[in-house]
C-alpha positions as CSV (number, residue, x, y, z in Angstrom):
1,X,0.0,0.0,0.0
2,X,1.6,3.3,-1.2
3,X,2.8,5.6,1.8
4,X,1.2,9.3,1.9
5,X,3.4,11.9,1.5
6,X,5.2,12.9,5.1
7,X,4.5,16.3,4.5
8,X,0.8,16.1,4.2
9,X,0.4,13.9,7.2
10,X,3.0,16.5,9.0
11,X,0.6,19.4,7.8
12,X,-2.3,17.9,8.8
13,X,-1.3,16.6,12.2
14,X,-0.2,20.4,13.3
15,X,-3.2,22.0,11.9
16,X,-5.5,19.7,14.0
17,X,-5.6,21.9,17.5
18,X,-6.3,24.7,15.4
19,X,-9.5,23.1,14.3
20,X,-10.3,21.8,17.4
21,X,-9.8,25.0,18.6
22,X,-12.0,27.0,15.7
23,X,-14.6,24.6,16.1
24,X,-18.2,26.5,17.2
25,X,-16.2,29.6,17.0
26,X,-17.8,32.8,15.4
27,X,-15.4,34.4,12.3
28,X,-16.5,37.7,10.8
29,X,-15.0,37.8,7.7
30,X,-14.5,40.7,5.3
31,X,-13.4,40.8,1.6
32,X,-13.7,44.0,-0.8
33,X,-15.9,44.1,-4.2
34,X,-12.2,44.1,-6.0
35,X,-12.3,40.4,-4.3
36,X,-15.5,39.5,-6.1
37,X,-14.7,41.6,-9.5
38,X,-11.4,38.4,-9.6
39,X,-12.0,34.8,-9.9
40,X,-12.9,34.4,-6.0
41,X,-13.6,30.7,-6.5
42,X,-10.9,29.4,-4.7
43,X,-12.0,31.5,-1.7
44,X,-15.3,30.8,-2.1
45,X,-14.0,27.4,-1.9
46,X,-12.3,28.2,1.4
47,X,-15.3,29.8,3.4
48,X,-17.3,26.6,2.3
49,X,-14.0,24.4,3.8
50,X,-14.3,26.6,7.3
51,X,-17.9,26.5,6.9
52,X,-17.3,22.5,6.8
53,X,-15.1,22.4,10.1
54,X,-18.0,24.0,12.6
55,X,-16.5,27.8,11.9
56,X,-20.1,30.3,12.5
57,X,-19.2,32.5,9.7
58,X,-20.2,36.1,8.8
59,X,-19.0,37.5,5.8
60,X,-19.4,41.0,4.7
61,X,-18.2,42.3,1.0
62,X,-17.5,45.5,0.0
63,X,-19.2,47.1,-3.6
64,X,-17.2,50.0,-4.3
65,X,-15.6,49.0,-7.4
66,X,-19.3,47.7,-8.4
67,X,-20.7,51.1,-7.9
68,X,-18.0,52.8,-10.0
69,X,-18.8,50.5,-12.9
70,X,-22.3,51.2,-13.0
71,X,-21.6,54.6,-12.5
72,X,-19.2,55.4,-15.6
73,X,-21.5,53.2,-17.9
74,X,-24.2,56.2,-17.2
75,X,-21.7,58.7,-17.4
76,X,-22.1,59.7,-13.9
77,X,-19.2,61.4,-11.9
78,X,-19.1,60.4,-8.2
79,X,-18.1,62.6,-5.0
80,X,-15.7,61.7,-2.1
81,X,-14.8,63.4,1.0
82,X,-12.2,61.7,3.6
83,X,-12.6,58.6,1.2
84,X,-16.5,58.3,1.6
85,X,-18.7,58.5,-0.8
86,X,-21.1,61.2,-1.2
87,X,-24.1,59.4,-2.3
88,X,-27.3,61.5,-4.3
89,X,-30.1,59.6,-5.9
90,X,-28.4,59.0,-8.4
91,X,-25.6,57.1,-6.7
92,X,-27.4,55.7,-5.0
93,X,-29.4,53.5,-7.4
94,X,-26.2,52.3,-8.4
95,X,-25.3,51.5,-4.4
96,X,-28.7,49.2,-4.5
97,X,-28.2,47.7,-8.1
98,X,-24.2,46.2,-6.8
99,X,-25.2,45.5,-3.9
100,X,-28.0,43.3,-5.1
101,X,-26.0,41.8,-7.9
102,X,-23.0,41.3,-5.9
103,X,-25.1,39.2,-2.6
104,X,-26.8,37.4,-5.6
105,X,-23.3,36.2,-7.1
106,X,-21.9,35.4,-3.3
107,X,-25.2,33.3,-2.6
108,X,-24.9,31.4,-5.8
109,X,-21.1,30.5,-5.6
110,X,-21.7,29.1,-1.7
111,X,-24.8,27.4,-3.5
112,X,-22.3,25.3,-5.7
113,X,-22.5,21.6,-5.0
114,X,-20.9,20.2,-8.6
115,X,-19.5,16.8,-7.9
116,X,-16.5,17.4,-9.2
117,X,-16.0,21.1,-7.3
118,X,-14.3,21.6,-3.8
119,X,-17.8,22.2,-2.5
120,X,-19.3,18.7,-3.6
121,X,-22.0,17.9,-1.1
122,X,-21.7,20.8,1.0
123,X,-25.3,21.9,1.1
124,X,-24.2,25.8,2.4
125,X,-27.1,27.8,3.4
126,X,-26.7,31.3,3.2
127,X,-29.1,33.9,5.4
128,X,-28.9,37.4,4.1
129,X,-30.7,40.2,5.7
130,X,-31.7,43.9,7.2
131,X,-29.6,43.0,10.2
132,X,-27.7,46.7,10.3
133,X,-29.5,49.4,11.8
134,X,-28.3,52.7,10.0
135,X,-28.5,56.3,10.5
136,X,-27.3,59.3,7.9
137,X,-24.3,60.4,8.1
138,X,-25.2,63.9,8.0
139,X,-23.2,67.0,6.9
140,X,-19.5,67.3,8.0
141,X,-16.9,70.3,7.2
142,X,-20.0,71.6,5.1
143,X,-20.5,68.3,3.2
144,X,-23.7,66.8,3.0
145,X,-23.2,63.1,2.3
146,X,-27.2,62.3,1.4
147,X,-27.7,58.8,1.5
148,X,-24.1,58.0,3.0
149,X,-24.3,56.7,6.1
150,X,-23.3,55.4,9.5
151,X,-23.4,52.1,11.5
152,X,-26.2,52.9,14.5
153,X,-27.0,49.0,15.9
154,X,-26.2,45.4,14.4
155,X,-29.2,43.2,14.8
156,X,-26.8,40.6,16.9
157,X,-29.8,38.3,18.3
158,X,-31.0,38.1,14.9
159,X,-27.6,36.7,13.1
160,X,-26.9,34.7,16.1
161,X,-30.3,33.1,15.5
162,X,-29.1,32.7,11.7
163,X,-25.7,30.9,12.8
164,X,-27.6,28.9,15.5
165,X,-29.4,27.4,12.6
166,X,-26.6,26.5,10.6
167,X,-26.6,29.0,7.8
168,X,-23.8,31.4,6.6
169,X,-24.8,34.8,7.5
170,X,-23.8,37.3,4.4
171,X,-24.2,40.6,5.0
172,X,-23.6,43.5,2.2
173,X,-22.8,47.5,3.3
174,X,-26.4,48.6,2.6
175,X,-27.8,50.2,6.7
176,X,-31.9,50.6,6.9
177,X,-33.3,53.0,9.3
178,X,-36.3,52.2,11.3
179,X,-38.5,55.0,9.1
180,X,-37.5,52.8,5.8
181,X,-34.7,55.1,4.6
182,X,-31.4,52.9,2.6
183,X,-28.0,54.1,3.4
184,X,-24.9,53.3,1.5
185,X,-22.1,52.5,3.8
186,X,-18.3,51.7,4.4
187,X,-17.9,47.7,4.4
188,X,-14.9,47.5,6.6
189,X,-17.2,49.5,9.1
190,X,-19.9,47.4,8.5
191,X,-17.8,44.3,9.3
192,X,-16.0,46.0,12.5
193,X,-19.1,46.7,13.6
194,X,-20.8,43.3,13.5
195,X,-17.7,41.5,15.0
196,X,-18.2,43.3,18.2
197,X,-22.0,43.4,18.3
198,X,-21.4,39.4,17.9
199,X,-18.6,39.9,20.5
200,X,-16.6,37.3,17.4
201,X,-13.5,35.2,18.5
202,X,-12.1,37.0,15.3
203,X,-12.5,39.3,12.6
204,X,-10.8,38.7,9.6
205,X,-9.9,41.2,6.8
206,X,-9.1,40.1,3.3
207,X,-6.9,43.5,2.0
208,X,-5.0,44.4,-1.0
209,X,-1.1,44.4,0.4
210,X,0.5,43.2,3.4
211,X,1.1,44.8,6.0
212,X,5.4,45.8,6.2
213,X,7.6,47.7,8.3
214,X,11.1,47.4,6.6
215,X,10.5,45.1,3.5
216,X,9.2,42.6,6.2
217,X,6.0,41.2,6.9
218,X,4.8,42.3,10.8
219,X,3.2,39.1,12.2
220,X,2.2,40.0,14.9
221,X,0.7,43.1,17.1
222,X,-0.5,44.3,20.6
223,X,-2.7,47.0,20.7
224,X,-0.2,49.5,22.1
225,X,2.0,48.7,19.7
226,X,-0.4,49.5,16.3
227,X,-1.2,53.0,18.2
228,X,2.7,53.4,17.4
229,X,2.3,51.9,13.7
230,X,-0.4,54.2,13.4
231,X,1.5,57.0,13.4
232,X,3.8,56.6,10.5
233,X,2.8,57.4,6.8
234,X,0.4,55.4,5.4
235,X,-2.3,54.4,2.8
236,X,-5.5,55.4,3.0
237,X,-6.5,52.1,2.8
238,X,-3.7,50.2,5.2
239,X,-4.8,52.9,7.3
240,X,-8.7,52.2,7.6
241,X,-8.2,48.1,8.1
242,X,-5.0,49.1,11.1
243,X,-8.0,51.7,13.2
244,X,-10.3,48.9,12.3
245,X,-8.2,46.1,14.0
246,X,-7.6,48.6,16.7
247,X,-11.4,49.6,17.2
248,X,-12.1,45.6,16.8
249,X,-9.6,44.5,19.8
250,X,-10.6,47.8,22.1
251,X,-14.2,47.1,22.5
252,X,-13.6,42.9,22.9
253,X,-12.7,41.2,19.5
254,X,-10.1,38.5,21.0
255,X,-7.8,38.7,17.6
256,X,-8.0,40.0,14.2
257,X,-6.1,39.0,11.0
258,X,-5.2,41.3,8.2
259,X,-4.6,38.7,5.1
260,X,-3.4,39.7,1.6
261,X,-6.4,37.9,-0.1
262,X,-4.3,37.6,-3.4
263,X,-2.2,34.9,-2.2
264,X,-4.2,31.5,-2.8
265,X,-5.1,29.8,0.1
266,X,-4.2,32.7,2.7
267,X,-6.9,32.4,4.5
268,X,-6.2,28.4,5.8
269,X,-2.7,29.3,5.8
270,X,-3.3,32.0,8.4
271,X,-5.6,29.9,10.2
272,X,-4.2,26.5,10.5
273,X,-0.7,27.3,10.4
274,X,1.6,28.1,13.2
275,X,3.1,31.1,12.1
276,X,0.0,32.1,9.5
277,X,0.8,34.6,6.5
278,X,-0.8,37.8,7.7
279,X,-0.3,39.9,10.4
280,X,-2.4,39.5,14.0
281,X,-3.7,41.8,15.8
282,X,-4.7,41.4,19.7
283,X,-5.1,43.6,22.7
284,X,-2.9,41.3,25.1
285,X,0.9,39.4,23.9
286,X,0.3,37.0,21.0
287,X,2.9,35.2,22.8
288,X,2.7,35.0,26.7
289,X,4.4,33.4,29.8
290,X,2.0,32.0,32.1
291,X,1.7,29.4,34.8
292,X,1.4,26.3,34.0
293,X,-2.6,24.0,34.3
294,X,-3.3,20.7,34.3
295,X,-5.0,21.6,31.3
296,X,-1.1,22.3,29.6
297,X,-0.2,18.7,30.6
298,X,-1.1,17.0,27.1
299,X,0.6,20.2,25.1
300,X,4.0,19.9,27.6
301,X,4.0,16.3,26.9
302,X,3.8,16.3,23.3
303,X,6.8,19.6,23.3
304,X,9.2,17.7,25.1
305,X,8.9,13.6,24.3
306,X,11.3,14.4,21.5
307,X,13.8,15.8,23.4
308,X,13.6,12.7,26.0
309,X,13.7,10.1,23.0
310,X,16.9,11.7,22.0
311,X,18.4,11.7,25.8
312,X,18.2,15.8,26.1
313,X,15.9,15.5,29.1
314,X,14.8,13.4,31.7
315,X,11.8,11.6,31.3
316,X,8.5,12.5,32.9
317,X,5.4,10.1,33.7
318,X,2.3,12.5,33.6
319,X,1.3,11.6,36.7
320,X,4.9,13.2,37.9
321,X,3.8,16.1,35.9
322,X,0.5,16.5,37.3
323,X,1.7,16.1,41.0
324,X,4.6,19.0,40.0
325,X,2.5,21.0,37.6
326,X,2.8,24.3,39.7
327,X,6.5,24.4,39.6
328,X,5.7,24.7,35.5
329,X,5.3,27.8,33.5
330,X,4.7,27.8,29.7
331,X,5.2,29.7,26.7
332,X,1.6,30.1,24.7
333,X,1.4,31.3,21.1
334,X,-2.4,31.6,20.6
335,X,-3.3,28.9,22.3
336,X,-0.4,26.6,21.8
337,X,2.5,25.7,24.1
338,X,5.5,26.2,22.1
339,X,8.1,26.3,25.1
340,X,8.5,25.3,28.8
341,X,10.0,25.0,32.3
342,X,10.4,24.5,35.6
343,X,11.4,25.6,39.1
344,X,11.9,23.3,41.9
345,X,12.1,24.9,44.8
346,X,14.6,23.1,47.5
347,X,13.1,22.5,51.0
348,X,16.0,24.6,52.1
349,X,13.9,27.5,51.1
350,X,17.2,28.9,49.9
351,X,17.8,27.7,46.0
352,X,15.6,26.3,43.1
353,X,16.4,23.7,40.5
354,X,16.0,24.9,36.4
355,X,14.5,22.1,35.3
356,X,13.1,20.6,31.9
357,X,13.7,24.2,30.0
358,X,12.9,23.2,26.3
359,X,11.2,25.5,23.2
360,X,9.7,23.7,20.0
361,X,11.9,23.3,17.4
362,X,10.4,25.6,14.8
363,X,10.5,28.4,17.6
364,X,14.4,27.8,18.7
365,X,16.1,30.2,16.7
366,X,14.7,33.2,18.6
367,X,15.1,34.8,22.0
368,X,12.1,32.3,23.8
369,X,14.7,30.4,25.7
370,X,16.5,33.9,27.2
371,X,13.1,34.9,28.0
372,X,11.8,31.5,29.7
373,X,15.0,31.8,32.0
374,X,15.0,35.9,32.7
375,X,11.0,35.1,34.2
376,X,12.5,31.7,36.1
377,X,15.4,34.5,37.7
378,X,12.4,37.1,38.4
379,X,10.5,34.5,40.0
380,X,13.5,33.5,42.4
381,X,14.0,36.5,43.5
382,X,10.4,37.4,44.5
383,X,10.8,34.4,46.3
384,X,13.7,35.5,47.6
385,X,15.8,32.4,46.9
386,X,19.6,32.7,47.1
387,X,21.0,30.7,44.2
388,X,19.5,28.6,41.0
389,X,21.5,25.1,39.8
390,X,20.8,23.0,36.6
391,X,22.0,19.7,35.6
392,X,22.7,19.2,31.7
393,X,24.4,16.8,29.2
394,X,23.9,19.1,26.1
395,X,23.0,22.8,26.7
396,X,26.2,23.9,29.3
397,X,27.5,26.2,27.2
398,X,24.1,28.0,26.8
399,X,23.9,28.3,30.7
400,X,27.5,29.1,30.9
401,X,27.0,32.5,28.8
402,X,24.4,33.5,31.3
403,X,26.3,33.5,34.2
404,X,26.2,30.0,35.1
405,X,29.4,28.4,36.8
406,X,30.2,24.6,36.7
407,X,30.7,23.0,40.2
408,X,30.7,20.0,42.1
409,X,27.8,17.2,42.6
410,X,28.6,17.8,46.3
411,X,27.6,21.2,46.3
412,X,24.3,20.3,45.4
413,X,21.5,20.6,48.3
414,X,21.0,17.3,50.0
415,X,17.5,16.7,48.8
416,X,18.7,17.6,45.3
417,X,22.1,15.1,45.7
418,X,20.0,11.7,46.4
419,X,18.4,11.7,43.3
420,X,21.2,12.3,41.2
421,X,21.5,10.5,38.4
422,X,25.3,9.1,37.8
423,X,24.9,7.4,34.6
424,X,23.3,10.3,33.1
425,X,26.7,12.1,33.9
426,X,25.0,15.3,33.9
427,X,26.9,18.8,34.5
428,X,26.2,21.1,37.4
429,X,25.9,24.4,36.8
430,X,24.6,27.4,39.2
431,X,23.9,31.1,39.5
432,X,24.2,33.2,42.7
433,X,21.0,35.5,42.3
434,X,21.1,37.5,45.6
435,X,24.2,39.6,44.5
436,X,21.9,40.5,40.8
């Protein structure tokens, strides 16, 4: 029987506790009508594929380019101001005929169920609707933007009834008022908008370039730190998904992506990869230190059983883990344990064992080790512990350049010295820490 190929059945096993983790979650997703003017097929493909995997999606699509089109064909010259539309009458038959054609096109393309497409059997329903509340925008600086308007409520219990029932929610950037009015409106608002009023595990923008600072892709952001991005030179368009993020994560989205959508298959990439191919945005560290649950014991296990198969570290039971669990601090990457450690404290009261430091290999060229041992030496300290030891075969040198000395099995604390294991041969190494 003919093997698989090892890097599909690598691929797949690492994507799997990102769809166990996505599973039931709620992902407002936004793409622009320059999106739906290209062959979108493929992506089409890939909301069906999310759809598939118990994702709740929302998916709002911008019309601008839509509205231009039908525009020029009657000759008609539209208005901006601070990149927003001015909408008449005129413009805004135009607004109602893309937006109509566009939803239609969406609908039928998550309709598909060809035998021989990506969607084959899918049986996507799709739930459009008046679910945004609008209001006019009104007249600013003088300008009086007619039918232009604003965001004033999302119907939330009304999509969450939709998603509830198993359909695709697919809203377009058209806002109704209560008196019956239509209002033309900005998609990415409409989409910021409806991921909080769903309070959404994420909201996902599709945009035109990626987001760079020096040639290189930025993967990942805090809040704080896009304030700071913010404030550089930007596109107009860069600019509006960034404050969009930034709204998003301030008022409780947990993370949003910014994905160039003309890279095939970005979105799964981004979502079931480890590092992803946009750029995340999130109000606390993508990456954080925190103590260790029992709930980390499967995700330590699985980090460091190939550094005891090849003799780098002691082997652990679980339940040896799960009696020591507190002495353990991880190092999570939204939501997966990329690096650990511990620190057994002596019943001396006076020094602390470094014990079973290790950091995934895709994550070792980086400073994550430095930074698992700087928050081991903080945590010593409050303590107010005296001195820190470690015993290695393979990594002395590493401890040695930061301020580790070799000494003597005998210097080790009595409790410490019993269990010492003399086939293992390993090297003693400690830090004084009261005279830092």
């Amino acid at each position: 029987m003919p093997q698989p190929p090892a890097h599909f059945v690598n691929w797949f096993r690492d994507s799997s506790p990102y769809i166990h983790a996505h599973r039931n979650k709620t992902f407002v997703i936004f793409f622009n009508g320059e999106t739906v003017m290209d062959d979108c097929d493929n992506l089409i493909h890939d909301f069906s594929l999310l759809k598939s995997l118990g994702i709740r999606l929302v998916l709002v699509h911008g019309i601008r380019p839509q509205i231009n089109q039908r525009l020029k064909q009657q000759n008609i010259t539209s208005e901006f101001h601070q990149n927003l539309r001015i909408t008449d009458d005129q413009a805004m038959q135009c607004v109602k005929e893309a937006a109509g054609l566009v939803r239609i096109e969406i609908e039928a393309l998550l309709s598909m169920g060809l035998a021989n497409s990506p969607m084959a059997g899918a049986k996507i329903k799709v739930s459009s609707g008046n679910f945004v509340i609008a209001k006019p925008l009104g007249i600013l600086d003088g300008i009086d933007y007619k039918h232009t308007g604003k965001v004033r409520r999302i119907e939330h219990a009304a999509i969450h009834q939709q998603l509830e029932h198993d359909n695709v929610v697919l809203i377009s950037p058209i806002g109704y008022s209560p008196s019956g009015e239509i209002f033309n409106l900005a998609a990415e608002q409409v989409a910021t908008e409806v991921a909080i009023a769903l309070d959404a595990e994420k909201l996902i923008l599709l945009t035109e370039h990626d987001c760079l600072a020096d040639q290189q892709l930025i993967q990942q952001m805090t809040t704080d730190e896009l304030k700071t991005f913010l404030q550089q030179d930007l596109s107009t368009e860069q600019a509006q998904s960034l404050n969009a993020a930034l709204q998003s994560c301030q008022q409780g989205v947990q993370r949003v992506h910014l994905i160039q959508r003309k890279t095939d298959g970005a979105l799964l990439l981004e979502l079931f990869t480890r590092d992803g191919t946009g750029t995340l945005i999130s109000s606390s560290p993508y990456e954080e230190i925190r103590p260790a649950t029992l709930n980390d014991i499967a995700g330590i296990l699985e980090l460091i059983k190939p550094l005891e198969q090849m003799g780098l570290l002691v082997k652990r039971s679980r339940e040896k883990l799960e009696i020591e669990i507190n002495d353990y601090s991880v190092l999570e990457r939204d939501g997966l344990i990329i690096a650990c450690t511990a620190l057994h404290i002596m019943h001396d009261k006076q020094s602390a064992e470094i014990a079973c430091l290790a950091v995934h290999p895709d994550y070792q060229k980086s400073d994550r080790g430095n930074r698992l041992l700087k928050h081991l030496e903080t945590k010593a300290k409050a303590l107010k512990l005296h001195s820190l030891f470690v015993l290695s075969t393979q990594a002395m040198h590493w401890f040695i350049e930061r301020g580790f000395e070799t000494s003597e099995i005998n210097s080790l604390p009595k409790q410490r010295k019993q269990f010492y294991n003399y086939k293992r041969n390993s090297k003693v190494l400690c830090k004084n820490i009261s005279a830092h």
